[in-house]
C-alpha positions in Angstrom: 64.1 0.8 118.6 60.7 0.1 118.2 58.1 -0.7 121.0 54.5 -1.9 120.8 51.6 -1.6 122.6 50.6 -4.7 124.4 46.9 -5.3 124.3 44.7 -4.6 127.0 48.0 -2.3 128.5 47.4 1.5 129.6 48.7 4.4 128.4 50.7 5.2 131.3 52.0 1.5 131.4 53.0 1.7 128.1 55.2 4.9 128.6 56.6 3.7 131.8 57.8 0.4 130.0 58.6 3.4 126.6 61.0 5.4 129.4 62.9 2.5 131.0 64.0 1.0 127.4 65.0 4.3 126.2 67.1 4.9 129.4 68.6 1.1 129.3 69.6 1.4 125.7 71.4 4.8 126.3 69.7 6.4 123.2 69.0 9.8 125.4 72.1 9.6 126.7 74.0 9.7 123.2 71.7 12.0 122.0 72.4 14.8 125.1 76.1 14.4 124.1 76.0 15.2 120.6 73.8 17.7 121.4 76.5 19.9 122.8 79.6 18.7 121.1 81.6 21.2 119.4 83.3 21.0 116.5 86.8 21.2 116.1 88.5 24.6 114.8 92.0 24.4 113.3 95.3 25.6 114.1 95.7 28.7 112.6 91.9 30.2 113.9 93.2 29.0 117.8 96.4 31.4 117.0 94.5 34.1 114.8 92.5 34.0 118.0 95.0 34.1 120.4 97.0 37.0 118.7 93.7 39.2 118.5 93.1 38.5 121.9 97.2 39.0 122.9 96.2 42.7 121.0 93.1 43.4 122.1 94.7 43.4 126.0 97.6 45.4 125.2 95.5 47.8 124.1 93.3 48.0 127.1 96.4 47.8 129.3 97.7 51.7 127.4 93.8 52.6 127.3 94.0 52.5 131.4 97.5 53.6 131.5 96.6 57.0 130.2 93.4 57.0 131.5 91.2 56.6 128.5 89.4 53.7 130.2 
């Protein structure tokens, strides 16, 4: 997108005008949501995760149960 400075037009005219193209062509917009996409993980990492997780609270759950947490 490109935007020029009209003659004889102020700064602050010229970024109002700047701001409401940028806003009515969505360009922020597309840029926030990339900004926090994340990327996908495969299969086996979600149940490698899972299973460490599954082990990690069983052993918390005998920790407390003999009272070593």
């Amino acid at each position: 997108m490109e935007i020029k400075r009209k003659e004889g037009e102020s700064i602050s005219a010229f970024l109002y005008r700047f701001s409401k193209k940028m806003q009515q062509s969505g360009v922020l917009k597309e840029a926030k949501k990339r900004k926090h996409k994340k990327r996908n993980i495969n299969k086996t990492k979600i149940r490698a995760n899972a299973i460490y997780r599954s082990n990690k609270k069983e052993e918390n759950e005998k920790a407390r149960k003999m009272g070593l947490r």
